[in-house]
NUDO-640280 format. One record per atom (N, C-alpha, C): atom name; x, y, z; residue in one letter; chain. Coordinates in Angstrom, 2 decimals. Each point is the difference from the previous one (the first is absolute). Layout:
<atoms>
[atom CA; [X; Y; Z]; a; A]
...
</atoms>
This chain:
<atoms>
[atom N; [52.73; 93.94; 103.03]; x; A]
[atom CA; [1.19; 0.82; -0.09]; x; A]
[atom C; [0.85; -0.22; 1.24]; x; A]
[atom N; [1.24; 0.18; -0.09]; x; A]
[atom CA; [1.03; -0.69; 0.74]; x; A]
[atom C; [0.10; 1.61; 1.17]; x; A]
[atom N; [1.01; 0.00; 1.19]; x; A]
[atom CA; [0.57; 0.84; 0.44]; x; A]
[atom C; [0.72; 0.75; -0.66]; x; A]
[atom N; [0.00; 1.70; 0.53]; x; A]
[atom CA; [0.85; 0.93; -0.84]; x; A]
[atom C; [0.89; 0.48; 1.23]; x; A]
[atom N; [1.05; -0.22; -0.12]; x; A]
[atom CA; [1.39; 0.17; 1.01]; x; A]
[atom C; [0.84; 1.09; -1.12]; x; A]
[atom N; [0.22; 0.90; 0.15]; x; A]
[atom CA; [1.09; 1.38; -0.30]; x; A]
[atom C; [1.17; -0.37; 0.53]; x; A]
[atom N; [1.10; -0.03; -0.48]; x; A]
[atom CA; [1.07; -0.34; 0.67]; x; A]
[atom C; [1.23; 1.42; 0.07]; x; A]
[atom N; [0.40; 0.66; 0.63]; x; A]
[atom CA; [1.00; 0.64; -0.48]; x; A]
[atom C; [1.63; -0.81; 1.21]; x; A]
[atom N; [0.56; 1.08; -0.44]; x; A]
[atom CA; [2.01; 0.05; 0.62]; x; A]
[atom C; [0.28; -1.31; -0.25]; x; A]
[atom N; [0.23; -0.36; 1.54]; x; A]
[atom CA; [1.09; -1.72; -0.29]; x; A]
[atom C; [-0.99; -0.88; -0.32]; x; A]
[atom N; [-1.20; 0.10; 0.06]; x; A]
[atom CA; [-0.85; -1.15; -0.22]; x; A]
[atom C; [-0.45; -0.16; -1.14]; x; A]
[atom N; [0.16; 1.33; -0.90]; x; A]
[atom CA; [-0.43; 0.11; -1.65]; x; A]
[atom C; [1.21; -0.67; -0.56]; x; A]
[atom N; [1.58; 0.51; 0.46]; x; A]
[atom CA; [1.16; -0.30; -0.40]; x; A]
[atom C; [-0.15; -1.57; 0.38]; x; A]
[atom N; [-0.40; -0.65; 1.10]; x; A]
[atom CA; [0.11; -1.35; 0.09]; x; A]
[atom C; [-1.11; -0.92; -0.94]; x; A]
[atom N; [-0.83; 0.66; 0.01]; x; A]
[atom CA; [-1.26; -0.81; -1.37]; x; A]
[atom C; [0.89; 0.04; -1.38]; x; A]
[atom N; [0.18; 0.92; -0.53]; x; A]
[atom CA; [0.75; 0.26; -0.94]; x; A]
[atom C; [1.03; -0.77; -0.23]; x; A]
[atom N; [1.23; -0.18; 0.76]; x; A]
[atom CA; [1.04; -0.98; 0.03]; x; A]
[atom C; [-0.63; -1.32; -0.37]; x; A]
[atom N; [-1.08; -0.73; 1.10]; x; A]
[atom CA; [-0.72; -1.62; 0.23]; x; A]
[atom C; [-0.27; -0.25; -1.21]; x; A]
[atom N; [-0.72; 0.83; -0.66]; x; A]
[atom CA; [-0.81; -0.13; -0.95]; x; A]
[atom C; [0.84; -0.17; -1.61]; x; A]
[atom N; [0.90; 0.71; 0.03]; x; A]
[atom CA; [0.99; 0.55; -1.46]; x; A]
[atom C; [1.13; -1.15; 0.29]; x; A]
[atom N; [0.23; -0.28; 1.21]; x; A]
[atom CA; [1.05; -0.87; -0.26]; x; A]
[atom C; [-0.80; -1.54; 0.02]; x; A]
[atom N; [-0.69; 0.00; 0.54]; x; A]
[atom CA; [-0.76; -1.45; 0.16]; x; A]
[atom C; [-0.51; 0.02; -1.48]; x; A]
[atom N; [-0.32; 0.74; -0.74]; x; A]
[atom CA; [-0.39; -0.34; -1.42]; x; A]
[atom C; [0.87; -0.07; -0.85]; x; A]
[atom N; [1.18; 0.87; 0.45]; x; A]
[atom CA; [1.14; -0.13; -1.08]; x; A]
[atom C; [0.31; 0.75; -1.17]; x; A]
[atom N; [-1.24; -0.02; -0.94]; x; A]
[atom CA; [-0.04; 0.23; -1.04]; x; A]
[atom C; [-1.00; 1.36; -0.12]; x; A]
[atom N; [0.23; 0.97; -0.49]; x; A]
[atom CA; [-0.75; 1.37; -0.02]; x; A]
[atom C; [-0.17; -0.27; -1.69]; x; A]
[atom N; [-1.46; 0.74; -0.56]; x; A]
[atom CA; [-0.43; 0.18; -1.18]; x; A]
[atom C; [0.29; 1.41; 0.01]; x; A]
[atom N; [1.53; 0.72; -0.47]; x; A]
[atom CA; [0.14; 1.12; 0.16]; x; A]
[atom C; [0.03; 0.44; -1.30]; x; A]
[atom N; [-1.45; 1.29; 0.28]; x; A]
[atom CA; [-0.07; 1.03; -0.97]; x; A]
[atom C; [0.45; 1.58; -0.38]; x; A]
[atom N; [0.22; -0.10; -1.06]; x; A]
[atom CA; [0.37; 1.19; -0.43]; x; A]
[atom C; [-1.05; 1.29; -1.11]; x; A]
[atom N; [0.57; 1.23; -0.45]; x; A]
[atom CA; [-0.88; 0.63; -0.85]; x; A]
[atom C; [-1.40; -0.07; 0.19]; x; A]
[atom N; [-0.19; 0.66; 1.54]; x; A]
[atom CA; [-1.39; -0.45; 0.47]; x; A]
[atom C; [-1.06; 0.70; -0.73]; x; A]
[atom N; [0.41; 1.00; -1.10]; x; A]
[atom CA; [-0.80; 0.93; -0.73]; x; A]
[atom C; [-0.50; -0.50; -1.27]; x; A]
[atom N; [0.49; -1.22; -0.60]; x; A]
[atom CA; [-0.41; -0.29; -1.05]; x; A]
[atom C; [0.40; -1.66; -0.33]; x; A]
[atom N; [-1.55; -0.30; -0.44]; x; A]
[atom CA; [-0.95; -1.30; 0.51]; x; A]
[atom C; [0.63; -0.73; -2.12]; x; A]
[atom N; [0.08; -0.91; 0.30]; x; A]
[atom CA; [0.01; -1.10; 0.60]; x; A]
[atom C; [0.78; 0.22; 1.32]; x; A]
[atom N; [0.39; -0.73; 1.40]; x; A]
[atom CA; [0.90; 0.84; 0.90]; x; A]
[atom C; [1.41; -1.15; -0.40]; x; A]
[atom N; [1.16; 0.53; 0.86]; x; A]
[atom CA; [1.60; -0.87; -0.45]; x; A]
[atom C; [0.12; -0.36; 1.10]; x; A]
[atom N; [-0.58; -1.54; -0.10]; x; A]
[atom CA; [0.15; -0.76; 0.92]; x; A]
[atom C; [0.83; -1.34; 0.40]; x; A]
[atom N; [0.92; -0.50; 0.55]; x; A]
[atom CA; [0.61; -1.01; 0.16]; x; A]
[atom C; [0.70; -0.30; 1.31]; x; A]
[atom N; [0.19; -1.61; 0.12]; x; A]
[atom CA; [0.71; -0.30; 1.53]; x; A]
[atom C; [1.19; 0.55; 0.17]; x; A]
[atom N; [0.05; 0.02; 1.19]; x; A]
[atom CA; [1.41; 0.24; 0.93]; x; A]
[atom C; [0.30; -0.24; 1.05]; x; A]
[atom N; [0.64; -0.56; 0.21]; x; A]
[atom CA; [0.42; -0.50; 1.53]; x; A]
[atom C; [0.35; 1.13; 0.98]; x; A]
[atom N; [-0.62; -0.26; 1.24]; x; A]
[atom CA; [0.41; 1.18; 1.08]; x; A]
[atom C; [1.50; -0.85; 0.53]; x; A]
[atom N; [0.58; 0.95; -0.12]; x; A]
[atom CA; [1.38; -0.33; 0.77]; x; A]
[atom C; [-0.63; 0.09; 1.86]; x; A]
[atom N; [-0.57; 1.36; 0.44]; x; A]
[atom CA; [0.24; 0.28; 1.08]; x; A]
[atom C; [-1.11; 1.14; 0.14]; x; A]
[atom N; [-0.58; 0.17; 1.44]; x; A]
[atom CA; [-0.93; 1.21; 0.45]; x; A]
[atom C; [0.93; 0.31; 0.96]; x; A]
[atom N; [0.69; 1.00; -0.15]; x; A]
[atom CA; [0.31; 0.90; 1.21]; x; A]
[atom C; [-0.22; -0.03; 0.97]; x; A]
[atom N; [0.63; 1.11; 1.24]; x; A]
[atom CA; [-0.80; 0.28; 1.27]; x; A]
[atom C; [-1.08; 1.47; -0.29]; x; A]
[atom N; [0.40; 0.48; -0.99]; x; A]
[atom CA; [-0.78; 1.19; -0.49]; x; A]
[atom C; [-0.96; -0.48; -0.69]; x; A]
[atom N; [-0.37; -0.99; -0.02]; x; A]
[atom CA; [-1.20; -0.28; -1.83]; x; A]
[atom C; [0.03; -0.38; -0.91]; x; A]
[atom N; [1.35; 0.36; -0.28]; x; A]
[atom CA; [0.58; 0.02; -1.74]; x; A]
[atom C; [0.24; -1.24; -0.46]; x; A]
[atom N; [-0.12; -0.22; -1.48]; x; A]
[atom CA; [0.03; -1.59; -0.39]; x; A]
[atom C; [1.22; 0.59; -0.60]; x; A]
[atom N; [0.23; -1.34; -0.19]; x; A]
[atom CA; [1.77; -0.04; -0.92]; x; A]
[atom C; [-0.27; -1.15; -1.23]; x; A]
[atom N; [0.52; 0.35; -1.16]; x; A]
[atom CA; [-0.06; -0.99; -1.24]; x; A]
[atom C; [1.62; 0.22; -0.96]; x; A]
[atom N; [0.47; -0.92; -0.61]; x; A]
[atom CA; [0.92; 0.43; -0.85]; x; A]
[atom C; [-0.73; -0.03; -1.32]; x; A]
[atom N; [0.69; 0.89; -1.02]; x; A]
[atom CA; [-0.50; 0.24; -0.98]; x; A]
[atom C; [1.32; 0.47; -1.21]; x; A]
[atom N; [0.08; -0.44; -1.00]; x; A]
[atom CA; [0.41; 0.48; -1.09]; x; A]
[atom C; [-0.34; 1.19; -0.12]; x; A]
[atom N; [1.76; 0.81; -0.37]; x; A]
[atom CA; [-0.14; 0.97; -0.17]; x; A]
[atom C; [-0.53; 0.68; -1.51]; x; A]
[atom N; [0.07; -1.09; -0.65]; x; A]
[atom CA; [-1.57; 0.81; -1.41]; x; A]
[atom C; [-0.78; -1.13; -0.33]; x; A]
[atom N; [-0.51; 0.00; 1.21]; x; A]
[atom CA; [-1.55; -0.99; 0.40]; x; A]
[atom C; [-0.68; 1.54; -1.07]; x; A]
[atom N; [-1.62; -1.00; -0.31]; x; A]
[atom CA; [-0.89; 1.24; -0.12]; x; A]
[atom C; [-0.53; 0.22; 1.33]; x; A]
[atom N; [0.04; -0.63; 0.74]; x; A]
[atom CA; [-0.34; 0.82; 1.50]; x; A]
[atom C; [0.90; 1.16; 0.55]; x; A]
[atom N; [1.22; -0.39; -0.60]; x; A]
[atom CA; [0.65; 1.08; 0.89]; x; A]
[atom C; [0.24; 1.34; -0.89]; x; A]
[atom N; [-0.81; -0.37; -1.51]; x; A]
[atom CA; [0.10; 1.18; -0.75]; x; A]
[atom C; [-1.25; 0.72; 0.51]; x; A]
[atom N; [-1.17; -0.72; 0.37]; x; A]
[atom CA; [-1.07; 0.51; -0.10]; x; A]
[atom C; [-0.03; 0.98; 1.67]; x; A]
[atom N; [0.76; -0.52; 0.69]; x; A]
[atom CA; [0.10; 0.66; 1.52]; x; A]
[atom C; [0.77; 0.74; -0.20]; x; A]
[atom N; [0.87; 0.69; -1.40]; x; A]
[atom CA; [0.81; 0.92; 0.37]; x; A]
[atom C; [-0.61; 1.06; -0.59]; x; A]
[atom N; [-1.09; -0.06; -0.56]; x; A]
[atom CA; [-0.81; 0.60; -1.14]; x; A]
[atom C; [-1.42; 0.57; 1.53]; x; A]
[atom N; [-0.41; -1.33; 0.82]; x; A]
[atom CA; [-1.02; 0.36; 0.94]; x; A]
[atom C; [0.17; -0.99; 0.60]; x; A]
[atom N; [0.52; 0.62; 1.80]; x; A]
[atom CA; [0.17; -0.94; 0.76]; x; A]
[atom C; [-0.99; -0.65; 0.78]; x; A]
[atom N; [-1.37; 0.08; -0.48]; x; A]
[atom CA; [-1.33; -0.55; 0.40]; x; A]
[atom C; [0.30; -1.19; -0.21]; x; A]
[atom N; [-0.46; -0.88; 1.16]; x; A]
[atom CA; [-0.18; -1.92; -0.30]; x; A]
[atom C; [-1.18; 0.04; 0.83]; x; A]
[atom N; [-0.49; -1.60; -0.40]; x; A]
[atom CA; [-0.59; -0.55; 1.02]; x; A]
[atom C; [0.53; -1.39; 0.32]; x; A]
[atom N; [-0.44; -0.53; 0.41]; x; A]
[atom CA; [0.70; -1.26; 1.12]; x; A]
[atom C; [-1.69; -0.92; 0.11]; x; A]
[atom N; [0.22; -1.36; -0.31]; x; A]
[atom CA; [-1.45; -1.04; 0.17]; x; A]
[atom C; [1.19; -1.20; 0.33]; x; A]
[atom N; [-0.41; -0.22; 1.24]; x; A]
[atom CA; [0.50; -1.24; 0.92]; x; A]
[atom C; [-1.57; -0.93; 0.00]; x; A]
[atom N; [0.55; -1.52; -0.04]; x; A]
[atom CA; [-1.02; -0.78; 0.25]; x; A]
[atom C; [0.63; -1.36; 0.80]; x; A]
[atom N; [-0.40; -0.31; 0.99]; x; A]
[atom CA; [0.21; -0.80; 0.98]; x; A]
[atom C; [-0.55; -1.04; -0.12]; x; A]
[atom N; [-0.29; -0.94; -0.50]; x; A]
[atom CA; [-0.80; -1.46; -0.29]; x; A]
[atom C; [-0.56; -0.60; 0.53]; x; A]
[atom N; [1.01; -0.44; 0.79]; x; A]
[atom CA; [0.29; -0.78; 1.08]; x; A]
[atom C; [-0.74; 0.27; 1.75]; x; A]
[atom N; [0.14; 1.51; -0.05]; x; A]
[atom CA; [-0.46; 0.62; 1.02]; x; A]
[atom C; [-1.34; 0.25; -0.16]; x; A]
[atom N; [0.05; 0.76; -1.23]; x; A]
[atom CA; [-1.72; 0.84; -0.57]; x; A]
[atom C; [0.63; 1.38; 0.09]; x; A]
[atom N; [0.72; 0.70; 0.07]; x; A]
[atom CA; [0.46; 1.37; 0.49]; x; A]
[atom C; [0.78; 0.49; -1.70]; x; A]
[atom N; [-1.23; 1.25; 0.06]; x; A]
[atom CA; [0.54; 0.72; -1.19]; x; A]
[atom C; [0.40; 1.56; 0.69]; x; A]
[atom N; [0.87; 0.64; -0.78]; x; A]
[atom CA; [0.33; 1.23; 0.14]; x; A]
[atom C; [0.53; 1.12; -1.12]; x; A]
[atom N; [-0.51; 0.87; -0.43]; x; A]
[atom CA; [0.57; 1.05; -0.68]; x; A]
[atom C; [0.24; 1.25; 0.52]; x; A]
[atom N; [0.94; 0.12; -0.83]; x; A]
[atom CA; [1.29; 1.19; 0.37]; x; A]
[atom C; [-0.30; 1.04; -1.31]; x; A]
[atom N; [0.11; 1.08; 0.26]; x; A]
[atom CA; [-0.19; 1.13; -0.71]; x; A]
[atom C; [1.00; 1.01; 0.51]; x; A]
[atom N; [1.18; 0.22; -0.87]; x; A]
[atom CA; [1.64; 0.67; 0.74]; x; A]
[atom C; [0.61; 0.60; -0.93]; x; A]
[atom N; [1.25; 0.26; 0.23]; x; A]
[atom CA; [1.19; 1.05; -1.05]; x; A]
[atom C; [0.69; -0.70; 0.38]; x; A]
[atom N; [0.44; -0.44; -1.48]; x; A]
[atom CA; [1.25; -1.07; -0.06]; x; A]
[atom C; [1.58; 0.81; -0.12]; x; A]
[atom N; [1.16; -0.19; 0.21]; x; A]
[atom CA; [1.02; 0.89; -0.46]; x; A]
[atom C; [1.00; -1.35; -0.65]; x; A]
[atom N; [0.59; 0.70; -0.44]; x; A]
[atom CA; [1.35; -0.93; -0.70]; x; A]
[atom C; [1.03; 0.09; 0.44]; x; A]
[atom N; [0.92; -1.03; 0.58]; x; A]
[atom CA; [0.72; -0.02; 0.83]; x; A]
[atom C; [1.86; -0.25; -0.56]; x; A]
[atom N; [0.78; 0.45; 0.15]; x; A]
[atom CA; [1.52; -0.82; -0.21]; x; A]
[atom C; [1.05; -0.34; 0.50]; x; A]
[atom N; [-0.65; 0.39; 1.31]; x; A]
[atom CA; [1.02; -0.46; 1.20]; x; A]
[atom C; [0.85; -0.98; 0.48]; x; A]
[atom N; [1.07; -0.50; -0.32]; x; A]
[atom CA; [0.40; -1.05; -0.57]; x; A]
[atom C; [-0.49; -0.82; 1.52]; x; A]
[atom N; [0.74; 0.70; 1.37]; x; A]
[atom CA; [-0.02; -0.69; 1.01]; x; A]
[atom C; [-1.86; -0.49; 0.72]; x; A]
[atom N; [-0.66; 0.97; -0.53]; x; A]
[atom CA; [-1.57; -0.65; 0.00]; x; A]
[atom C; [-0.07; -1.01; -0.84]; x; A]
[atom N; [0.57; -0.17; -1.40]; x; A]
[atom CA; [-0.18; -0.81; -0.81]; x; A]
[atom C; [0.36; -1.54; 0.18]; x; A]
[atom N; [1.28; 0.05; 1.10]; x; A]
[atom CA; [0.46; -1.17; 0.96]; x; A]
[atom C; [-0.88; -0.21; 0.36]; x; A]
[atom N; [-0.07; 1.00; 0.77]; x; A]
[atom CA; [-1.14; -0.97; 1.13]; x; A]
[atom C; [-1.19; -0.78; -0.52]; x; A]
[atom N; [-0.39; 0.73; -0.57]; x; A]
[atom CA; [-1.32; -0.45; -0.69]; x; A]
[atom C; [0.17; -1.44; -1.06]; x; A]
[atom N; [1.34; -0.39; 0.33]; x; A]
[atom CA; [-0.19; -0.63; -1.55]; x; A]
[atom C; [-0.06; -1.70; 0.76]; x; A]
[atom N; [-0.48; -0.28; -1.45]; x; A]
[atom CA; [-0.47; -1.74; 0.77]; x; A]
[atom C; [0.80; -1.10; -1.43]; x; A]
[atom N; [0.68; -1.29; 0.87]; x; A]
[atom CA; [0.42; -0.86; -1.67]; x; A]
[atom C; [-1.10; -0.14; -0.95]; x; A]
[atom N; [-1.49; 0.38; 0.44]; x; A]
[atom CA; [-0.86; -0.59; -1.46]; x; A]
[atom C; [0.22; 1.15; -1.16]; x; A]
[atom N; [0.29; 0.96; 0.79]; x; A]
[atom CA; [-0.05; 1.72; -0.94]; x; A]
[atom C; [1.29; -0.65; -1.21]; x; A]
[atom N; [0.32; -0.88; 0.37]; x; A]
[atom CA; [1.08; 0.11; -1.09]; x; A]
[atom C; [-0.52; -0.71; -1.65]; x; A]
[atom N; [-1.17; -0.48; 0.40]; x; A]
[atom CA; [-0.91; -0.30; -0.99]; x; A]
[atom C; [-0.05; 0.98; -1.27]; x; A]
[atom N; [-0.19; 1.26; 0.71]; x; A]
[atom CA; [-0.44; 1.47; -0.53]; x; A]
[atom C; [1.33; 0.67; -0.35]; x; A]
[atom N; [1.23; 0.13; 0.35]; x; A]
[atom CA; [0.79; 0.34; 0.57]; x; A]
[atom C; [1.29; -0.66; -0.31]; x; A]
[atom N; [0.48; -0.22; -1.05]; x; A]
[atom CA; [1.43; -0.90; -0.17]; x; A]
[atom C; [0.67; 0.04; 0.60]; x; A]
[atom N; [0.55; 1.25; -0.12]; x; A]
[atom CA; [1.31; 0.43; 1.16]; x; A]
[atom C; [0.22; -0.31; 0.95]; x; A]
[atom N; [-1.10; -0.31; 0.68]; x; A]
[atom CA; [-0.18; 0.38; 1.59]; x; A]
[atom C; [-0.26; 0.97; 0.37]; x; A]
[atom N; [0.30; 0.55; 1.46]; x; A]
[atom CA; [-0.83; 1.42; 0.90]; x; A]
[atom C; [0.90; 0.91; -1.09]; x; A]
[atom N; [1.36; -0.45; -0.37]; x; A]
[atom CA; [0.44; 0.88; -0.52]; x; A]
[atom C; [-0.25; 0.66; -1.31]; x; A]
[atom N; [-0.81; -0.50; -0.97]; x; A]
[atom CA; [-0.64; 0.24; -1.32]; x; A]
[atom C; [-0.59; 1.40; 0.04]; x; A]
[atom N; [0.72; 0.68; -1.02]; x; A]
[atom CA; [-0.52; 1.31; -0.02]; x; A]
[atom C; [-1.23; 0.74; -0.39]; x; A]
[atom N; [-0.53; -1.43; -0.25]; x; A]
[atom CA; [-1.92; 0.87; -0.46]; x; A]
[atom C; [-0.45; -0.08; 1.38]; x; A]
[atom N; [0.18; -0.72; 1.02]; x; A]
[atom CA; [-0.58; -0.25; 1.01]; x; A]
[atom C; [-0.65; 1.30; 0.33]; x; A]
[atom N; [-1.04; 0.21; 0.95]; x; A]
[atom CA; [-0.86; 0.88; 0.97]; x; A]
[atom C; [-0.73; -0.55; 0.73]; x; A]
[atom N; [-0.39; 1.28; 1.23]; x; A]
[atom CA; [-1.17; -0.65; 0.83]; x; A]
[atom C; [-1.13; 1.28; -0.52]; x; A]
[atom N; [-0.94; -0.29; 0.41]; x; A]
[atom CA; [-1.21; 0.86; 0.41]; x; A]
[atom C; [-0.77; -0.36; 1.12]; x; A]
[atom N; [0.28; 1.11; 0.68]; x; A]
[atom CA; [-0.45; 0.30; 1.18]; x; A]
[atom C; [-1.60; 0.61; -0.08]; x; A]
[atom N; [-0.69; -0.65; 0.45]; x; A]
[atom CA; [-1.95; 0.48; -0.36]; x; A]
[atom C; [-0.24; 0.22; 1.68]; x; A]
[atom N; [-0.38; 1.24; -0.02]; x; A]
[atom CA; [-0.51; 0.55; 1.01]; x; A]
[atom C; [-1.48; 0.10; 0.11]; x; A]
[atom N; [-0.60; -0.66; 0.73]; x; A]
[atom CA; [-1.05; 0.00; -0.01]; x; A]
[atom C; [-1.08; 1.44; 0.30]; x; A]
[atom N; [-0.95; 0.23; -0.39]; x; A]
[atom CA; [-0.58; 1.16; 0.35]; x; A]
[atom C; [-1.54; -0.65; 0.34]; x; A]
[atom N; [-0.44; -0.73; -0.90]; x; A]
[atom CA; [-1.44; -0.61; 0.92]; x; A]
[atom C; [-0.06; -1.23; -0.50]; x; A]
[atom N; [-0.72; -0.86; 1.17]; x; A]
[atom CA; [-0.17; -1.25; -0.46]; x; A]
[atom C; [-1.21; -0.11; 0.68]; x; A]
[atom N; [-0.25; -1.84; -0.04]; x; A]
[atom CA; [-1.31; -0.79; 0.03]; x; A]
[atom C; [0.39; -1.09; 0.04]; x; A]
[atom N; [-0.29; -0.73; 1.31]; x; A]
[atom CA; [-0.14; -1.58; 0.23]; x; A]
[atom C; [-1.22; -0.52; -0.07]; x; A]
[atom N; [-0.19; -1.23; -0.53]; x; A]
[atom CA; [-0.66; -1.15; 0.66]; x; A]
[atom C; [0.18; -1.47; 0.51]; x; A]
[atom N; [0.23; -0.36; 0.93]; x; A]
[atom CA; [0.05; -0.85; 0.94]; x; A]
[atom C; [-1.34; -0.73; 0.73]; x; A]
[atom N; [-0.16; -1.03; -0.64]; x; A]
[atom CA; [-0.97; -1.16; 0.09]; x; A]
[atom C; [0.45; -0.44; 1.80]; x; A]
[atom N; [-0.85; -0.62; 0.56]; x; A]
[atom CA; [0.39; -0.33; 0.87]; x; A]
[atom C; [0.42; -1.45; 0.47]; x; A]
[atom N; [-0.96; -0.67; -1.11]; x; A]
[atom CA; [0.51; -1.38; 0.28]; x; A]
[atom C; [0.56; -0.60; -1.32]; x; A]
[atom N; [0.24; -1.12; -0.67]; x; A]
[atom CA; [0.54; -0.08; -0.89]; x; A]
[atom C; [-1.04; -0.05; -1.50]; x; A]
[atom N; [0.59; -0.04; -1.11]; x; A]
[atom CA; [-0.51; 0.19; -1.12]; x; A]
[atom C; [-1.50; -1.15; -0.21]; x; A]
[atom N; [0.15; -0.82; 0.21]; x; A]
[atom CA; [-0.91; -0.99; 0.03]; x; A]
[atom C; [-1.56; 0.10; 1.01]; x; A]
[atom N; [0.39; 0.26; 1.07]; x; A]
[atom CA; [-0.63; 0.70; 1.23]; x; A]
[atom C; [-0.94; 1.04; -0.67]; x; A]
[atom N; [0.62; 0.77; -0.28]; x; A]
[atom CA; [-0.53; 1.36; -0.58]; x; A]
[atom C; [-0.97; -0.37; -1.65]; x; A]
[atom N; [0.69; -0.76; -0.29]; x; A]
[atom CA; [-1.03; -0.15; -1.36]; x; A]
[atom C; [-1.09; -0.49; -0.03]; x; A]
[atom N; [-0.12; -1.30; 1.33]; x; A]
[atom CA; [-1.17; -0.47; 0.67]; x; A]
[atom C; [-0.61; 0.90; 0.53]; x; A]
[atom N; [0.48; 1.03; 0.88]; x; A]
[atom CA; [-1.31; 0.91; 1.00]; x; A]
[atom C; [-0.58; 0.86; -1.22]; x; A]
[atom N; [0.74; 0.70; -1.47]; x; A]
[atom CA; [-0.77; 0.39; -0.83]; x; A]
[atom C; [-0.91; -0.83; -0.69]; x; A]
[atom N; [0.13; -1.26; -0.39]; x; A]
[atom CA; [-1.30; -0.83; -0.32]; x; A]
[atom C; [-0.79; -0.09; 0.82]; x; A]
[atom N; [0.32; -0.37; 1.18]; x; A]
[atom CA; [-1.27; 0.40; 1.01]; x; A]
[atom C; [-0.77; 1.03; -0.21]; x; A]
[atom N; [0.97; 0.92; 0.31]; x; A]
[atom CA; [-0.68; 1.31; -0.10]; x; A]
[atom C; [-0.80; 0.14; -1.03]; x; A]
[atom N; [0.36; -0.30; -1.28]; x; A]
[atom CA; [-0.70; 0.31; -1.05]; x; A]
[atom C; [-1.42; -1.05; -0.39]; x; A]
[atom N; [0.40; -1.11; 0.87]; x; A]
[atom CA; [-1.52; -0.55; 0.11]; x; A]
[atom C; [-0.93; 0.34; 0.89]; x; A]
[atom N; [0.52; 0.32; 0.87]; x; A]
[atom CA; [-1.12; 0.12; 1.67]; x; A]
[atom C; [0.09; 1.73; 0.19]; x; A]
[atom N; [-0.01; 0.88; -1.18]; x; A]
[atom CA; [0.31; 1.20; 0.01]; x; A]
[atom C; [-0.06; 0.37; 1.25]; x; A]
[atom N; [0.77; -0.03; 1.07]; x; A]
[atom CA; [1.13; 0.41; 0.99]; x; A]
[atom C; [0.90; 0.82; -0.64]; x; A]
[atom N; [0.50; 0.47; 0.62]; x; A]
[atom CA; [1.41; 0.89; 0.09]; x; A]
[atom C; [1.21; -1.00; -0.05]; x; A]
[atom N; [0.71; 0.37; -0.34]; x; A]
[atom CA; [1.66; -0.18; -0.11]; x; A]
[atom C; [1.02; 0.24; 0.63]; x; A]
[atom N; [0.68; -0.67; 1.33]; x; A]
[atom CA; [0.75; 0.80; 0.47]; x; A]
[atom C; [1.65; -0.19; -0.67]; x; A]
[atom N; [0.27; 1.30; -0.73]; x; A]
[atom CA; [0.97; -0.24; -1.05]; x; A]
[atom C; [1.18; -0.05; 0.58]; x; A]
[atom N; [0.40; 0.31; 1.16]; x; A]
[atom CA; [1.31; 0.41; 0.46]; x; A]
[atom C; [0.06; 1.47; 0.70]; x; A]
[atom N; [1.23; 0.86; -0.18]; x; A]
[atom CA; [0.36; 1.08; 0.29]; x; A]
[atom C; [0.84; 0.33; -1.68]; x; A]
[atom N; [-0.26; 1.36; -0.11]; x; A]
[atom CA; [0.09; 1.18; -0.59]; x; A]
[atom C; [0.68; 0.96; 0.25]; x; A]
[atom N; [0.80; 1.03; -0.24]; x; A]
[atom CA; [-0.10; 1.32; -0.05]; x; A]
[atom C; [1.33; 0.70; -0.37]; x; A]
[atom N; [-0.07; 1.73; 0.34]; x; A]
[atom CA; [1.38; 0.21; -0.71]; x; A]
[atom C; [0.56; 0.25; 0.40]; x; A]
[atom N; [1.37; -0.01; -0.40]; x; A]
[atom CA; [1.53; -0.17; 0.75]; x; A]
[atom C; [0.70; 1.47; -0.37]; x; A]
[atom N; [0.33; 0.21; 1.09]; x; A]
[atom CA; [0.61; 2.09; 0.30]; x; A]
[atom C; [1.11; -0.32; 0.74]; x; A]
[atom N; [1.27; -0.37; -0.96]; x; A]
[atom CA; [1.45; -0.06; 0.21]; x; A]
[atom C; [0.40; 1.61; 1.15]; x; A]
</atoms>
């Protein structure tokens, strides 16, 4: 078993950022009450200096019906490249601010997005995190898959990395 490191303030807010933007892509869920769960990608625009992730979204996405119904999400980041996973467990809100909506906006959104920033389904949701969970390998993916075959032949221990949870 790897190290367990607790992270809270700027250093939870700085894991959080590394991690969500270095992966890019969030498996963001919705209707956390009823299974199968509503799950699909989304690109993080941005982590805050507060925590908060930023995504654009159609304004009659079923996500953004299902967050107006219950603003429970969760958030599953996966890092590949690194080995660094993280989930987010937060309250999402729905956003229409046109001048946040600037900011936030990127030329691929126009994929989604005909209009441009200016298209009136546009939104953000803002997911505030309330608890999370990293893991962070320490050396790279390959590294790590070897010291578990080891491990699992020469029943030794595993040193998995660092762990623990993040208190925005």
């Amino acid at each position: 078993m790897g190290e367990v490191k607790n992270l809270i303030s700027a250093e939870a807010i700085d894991k959080i950022k590394k991690v969500a933007m270095d992966a890019d892509i969030a498996l963001f869920t919705t209707n956390l009450s009823k299974l199968p769960l509503a799950t699909r990608p989304m690109g993080t625009l941005d982590v805050d200096d507060e925590g908060n992730l930023w995504f654009l979204s159609k304004n009659d996405s079923d996500k953004n019906h299902d967050i107006s119904h219950d603003n429970q999400v969760q958030l599953f980041y996966s890092n590949k490249g690194s080995a660094e996973y993280l989930s987010i467990y937060g309250r999402a809100q729905i956003l229409t601010d046109r001048t946040k909506i600037e900011e936030y906006w990127t030329p691929l959104a126009k994929a989604w997005f005909k209009e441009g920033k200016d298209d009136p389904t546009i939104t953000l949701l803002k997911v505030t995190p309330e608890d999370a969970y990293y893991w962070d390998t320490k050396e790279n993916k390959l590294i790590t898959l070897v010291k578990i075959a080891f491990s699992a032949v020469t029943g030794s221990n595993v040193d998995g990395g660092i762990e623990g949870k993040i208190k925005v």
